[in-house]
C-alpha positions in Angstrom: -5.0 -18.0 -59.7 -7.7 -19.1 -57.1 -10.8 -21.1 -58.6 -13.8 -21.8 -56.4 -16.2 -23.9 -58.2 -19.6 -25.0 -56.7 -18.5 -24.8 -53.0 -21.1 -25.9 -50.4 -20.0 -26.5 -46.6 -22.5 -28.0 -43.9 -22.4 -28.1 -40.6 -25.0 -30.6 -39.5 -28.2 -29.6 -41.5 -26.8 -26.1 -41.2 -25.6 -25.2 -45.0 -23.2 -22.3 -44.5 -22.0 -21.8 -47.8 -24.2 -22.5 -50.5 -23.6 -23.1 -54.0 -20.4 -20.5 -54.2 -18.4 -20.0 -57.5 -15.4 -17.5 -57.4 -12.5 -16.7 -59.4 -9.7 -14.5 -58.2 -7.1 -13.3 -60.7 -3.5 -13.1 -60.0 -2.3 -9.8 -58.3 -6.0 -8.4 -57.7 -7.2 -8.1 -54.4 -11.3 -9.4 -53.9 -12.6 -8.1 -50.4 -15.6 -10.6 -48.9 -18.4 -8.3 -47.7 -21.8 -9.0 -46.0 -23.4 -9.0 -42.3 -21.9 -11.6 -39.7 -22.9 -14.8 -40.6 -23.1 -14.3 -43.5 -20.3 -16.8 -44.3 -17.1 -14.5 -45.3 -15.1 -15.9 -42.8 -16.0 -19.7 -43.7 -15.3 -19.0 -47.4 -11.7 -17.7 -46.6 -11.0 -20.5 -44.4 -11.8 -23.2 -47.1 -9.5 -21.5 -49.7 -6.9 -23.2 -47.2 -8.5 -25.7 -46.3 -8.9 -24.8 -42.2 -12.5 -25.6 -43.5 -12.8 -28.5 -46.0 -15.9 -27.7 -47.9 -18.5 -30.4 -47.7 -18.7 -30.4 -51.6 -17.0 -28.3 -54.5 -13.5 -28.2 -55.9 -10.9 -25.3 -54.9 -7.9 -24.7 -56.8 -4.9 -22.8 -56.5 -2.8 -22.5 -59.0 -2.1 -26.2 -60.2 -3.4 -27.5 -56.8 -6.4 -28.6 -57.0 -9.0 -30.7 -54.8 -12.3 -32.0 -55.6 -14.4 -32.5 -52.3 -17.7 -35.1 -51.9 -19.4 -36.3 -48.8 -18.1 -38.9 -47.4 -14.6 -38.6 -49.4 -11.9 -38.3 -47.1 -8.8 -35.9 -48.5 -5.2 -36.9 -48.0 -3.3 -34.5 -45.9 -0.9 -34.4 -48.5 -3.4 -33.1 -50.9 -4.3 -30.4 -48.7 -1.0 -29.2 -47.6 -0.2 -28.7 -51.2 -2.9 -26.2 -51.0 -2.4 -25.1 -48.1 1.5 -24.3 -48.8 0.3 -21.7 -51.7 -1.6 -19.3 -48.9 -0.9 -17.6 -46.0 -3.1 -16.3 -43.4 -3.5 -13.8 -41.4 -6.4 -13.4 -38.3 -8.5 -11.2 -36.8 -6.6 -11.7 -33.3 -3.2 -11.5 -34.6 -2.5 -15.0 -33.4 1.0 -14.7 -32.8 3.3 -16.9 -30.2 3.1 -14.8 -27.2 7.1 -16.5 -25.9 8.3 -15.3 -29.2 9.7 -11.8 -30.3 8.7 -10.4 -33.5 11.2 -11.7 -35.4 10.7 -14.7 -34.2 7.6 -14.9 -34.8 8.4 -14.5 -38.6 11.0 -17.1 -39.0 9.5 -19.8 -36.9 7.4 -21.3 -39.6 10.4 -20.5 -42.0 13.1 -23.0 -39.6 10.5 -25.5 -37.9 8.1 -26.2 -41.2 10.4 -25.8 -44.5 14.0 -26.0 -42.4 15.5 -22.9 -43.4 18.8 -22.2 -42.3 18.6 -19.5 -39.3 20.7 -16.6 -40.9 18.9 -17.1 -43.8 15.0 -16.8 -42.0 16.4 -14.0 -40.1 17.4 -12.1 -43.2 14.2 -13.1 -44.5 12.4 -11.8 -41.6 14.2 -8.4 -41.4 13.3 -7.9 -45.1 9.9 -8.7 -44.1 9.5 -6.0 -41.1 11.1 -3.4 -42.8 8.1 -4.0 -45.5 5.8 -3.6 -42.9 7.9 -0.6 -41.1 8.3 -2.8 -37.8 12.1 -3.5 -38.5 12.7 -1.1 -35.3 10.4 -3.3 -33.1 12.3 -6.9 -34.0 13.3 -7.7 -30.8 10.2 -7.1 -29.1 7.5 -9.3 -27.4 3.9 -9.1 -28.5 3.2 -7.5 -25.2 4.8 -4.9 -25.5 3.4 -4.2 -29.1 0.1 -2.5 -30.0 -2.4 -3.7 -31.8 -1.8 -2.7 -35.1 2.2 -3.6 -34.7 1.1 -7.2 -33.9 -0.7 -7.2 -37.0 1.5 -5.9 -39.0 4.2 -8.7 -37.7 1.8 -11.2 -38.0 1.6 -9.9 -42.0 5.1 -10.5 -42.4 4.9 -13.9 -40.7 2.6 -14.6 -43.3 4.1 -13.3 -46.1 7.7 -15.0 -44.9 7.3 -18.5 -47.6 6.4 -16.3 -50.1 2.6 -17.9 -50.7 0.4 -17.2 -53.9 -2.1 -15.7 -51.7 -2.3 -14.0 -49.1 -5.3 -14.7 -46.9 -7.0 -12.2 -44.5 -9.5 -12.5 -41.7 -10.6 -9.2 -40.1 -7.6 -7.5 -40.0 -8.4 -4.5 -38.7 -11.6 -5.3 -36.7 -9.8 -5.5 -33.4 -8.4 -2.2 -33.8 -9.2 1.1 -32.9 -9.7 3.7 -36.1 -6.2 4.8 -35.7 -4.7 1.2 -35.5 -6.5 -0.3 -38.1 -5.2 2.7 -40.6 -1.9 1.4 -40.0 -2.4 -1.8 -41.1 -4.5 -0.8 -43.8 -1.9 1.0 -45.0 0.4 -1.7 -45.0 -2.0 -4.0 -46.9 -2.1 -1.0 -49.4 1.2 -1.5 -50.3 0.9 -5.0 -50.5 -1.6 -4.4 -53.3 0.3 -1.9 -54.7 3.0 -4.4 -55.2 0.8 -6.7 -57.0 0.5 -9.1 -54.1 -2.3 -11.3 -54.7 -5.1 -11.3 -51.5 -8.4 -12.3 -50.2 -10.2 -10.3 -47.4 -13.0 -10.7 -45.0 -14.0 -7.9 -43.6 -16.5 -5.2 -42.3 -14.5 -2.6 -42.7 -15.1 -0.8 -46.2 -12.4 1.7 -45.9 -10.1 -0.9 -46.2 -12.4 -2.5 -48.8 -12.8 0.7 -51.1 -9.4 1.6 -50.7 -7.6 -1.5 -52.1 -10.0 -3.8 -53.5 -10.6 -5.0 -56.9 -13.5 -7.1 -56.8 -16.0 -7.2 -53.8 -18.5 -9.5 -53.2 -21.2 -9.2 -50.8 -22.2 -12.6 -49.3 -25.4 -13.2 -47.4 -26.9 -16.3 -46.0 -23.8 -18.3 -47.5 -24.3 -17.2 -51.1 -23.1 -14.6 -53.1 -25.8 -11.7 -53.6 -23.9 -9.3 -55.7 -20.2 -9.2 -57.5 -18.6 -5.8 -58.9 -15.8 -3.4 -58.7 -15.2 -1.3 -55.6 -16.8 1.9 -57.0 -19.9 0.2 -58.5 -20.6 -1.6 -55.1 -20.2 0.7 -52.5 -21.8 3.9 -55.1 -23.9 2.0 -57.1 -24.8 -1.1 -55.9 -27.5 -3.1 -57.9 -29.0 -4.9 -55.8 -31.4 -3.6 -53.1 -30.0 -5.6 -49.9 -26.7 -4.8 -51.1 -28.0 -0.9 -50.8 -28.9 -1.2 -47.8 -26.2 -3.0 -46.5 -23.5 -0.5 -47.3 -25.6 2.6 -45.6 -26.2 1.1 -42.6 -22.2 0.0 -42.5 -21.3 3.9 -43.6 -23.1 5.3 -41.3 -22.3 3.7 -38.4 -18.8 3.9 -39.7 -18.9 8.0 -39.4 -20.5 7.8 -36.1 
């Protein structure tokens, strides 16, 4: 499904990713761990493309893209990667002038020209999934936290993408919030729905991940199964790294 082959990505003579291979199969879910900075947030963004990587091919799919210094990629080539993802952000991110639903069938009308009735039946399937059907015609305002997120899920889930990508999801959330939309990603998993998460939050990560990998310093330091990383974790920065984020977790 998603190849990442020899990824490096410099800023300056800053190398934030360095060196990254990564494979995620269709329908499993890989969660990005690691201290901030450590470049999980850089590494979801150039699945997509919001951050080309210096160097390195990514492929989704049959889209793929080869990337050299100096080589400048056709926006064409990068929208057909781009097409295959959607993403979701730490701050939700949606159009503050627009209700929920419209939130969800914006991209659906403006970008691939759907038909109205149809991205609003779309969009109703879509927040019933993520049990904000009831809160359709209401502005972000007047929604918490985790019901923005939770639209801004189904906004990217509304063209049906390959992958779904997610940034922090529930790190602007309070405990309670953020079990809403983990629960939501949950199901999402459940269903076979293919995804890629950042995140600090290893509730989320333990509950619904397949692979983890622990980044640190832009490369990866250890790969595994939920259970072996966050029980039995080989490596010793990787130990330390998931009791210091447990306990302040139960604090």
């Amino acid at each position: 499904m998603i190849t990442l082959s020899h990824i490096i990505k410099r800023f300056g003579e800053a190398t934030i990713l360095n060196d990254i291979s990564l494979t995620v199969p269709e329908g499993s879910v890989t969660a990005l761990v690691g201290p901030s900075g450590g470049g999980k947030s850089t590494l979801l963004r150039s699945i997509n493309l919001l951050e080309q990587p210096t160097s390195g091919a990514v492929q989704i799919g049959d889209a793929r893209i080869e990337f050299q210094p100096g080589r400048k990629i056709a926006f064409a080539e990068i929208q057909k990667v781009r097409c295959e993802t959607g993403m979701v952000f730490q701050n939700f991110q949606l159009f503050p002038h627009r209700t929920a639903i419209e939130n969800v069938i914006e991209g659906l009308i403006t970008v691939q020209k759907w038909p109205r009735e149809k991205a609003k039946t779309r969009a109703i399937e879509l927040l019933t999934k993520v049990g904000m059907a009831h809160k359709a015609d209401a502005w972000p305002a007047e929604l918490s936290g985790g019901q923005q997120q939770r639209v801004a899920i189904a906004r990217a889930l509304a063209p049906s993408p390959k992958v779904l990508l997610c940034d922090e999801p529930t790190s602007a959330l309070d405990p309670e919030l953020a079990g809403e939309v983990v629960d939501v990603l949950s199901k999402l998993a459940d269903e076979g729905t293919t995804m890629v998460i950042a995140t600090h939050d290893l509730r989320l990560a333990s509950k619904i991940a397949h692979q983890v990998v622990f980044l640190e310093a832009g490369q990866i330091v250890e790969t595994g199964n939920a259970e072996q990383i966050f029980r039995d974790p080989q490596r010793e920065r990787t130990k330390r790294f998931v009791s210091s984020i447990s306990a302040a977790q139960t604090l």
